[in-house]
C-alpha positions as CSV (number, residue, x, y, z in Angstrom):
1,X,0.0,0.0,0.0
2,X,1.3,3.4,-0.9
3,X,0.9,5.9,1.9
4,X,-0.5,9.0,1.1
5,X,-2.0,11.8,3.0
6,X,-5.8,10.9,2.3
7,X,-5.9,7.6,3.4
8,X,-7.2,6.8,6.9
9,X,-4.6,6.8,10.2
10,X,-6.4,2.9,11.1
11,X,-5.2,1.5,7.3
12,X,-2.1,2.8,8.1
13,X,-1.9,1.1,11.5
14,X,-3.9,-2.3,10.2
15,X,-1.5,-2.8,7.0
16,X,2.3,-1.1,9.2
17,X,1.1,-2.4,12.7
18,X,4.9,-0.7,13.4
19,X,3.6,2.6,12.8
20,X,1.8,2.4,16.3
21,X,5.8,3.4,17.7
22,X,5.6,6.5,14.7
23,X,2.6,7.9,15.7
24,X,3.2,7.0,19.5
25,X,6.9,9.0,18.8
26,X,5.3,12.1,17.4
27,X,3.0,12.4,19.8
28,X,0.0,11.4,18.1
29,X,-1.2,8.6,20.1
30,X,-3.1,7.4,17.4
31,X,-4.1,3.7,18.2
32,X,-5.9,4.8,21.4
33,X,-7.6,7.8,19.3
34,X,-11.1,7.1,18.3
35,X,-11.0,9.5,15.5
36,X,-8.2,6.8,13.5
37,X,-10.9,4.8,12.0
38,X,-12.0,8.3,9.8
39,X,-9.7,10.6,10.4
40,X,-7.0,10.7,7.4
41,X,-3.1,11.3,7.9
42,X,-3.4,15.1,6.3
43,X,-6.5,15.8,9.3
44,X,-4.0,14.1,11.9
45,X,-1.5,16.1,10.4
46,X,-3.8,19.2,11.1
47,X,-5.1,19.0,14.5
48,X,-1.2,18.1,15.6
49,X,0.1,21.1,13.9
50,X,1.7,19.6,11.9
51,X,2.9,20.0,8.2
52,X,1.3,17.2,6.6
53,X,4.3,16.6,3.6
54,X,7.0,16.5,6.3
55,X,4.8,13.7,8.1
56,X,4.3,11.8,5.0
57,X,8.2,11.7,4.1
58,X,9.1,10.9,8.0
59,X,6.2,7.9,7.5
60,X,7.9,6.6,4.8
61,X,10.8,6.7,5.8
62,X,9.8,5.1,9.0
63,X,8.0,2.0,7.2
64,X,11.1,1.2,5.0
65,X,13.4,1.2,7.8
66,X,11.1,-0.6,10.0
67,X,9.6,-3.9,8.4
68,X,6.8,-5.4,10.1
69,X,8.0,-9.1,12.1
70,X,6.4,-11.8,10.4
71,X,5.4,-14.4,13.2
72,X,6.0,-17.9,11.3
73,X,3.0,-20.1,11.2
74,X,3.0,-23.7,11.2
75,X,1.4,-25.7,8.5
76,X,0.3,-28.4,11.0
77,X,-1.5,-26.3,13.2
78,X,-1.6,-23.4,11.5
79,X,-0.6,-21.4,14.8
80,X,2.2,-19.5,15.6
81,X,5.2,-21.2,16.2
């Protein structure tokens, strides 16, 4: 998925569970916010103060420097190992 500044803070979250530290980092506290499931990044951006571009880049950059952890599944049981 392609971040951009109109999609919703909870597809961010739900697709880069990781970002939870991001947005917990720059004070955003967004996976306790109720607003997430319709607020976008750009309105986030807004009622931060924050400049919505300069987010976007630091998300980014965040994401590709901190992959998700893939828990390995067994085939057997299909459960975590």
């Amino acid at each position: 998925m392609k971040i951009q500044k109109d999609i919703p803070i909870n597809q961010i979250i739900t697709a880069y569970p990781q970002t939870i530290k991001f947005f917990n980092d720059m004070q955003m506290s967004c996976s306790s916010c109720f607003a997430v499931s319709f607020d976008t990044l750009e309105n986030g951006a807004l009622m931060h103060n924050m400049d919505v571009d300069t987010l976007l880049i630091k998300l980014n950059q965040f994401i590709l420097s901190n992959p998700a952890k893939i828990v390995p599944v067994s085939a057997e049981t299909n459960s975590p190992k």
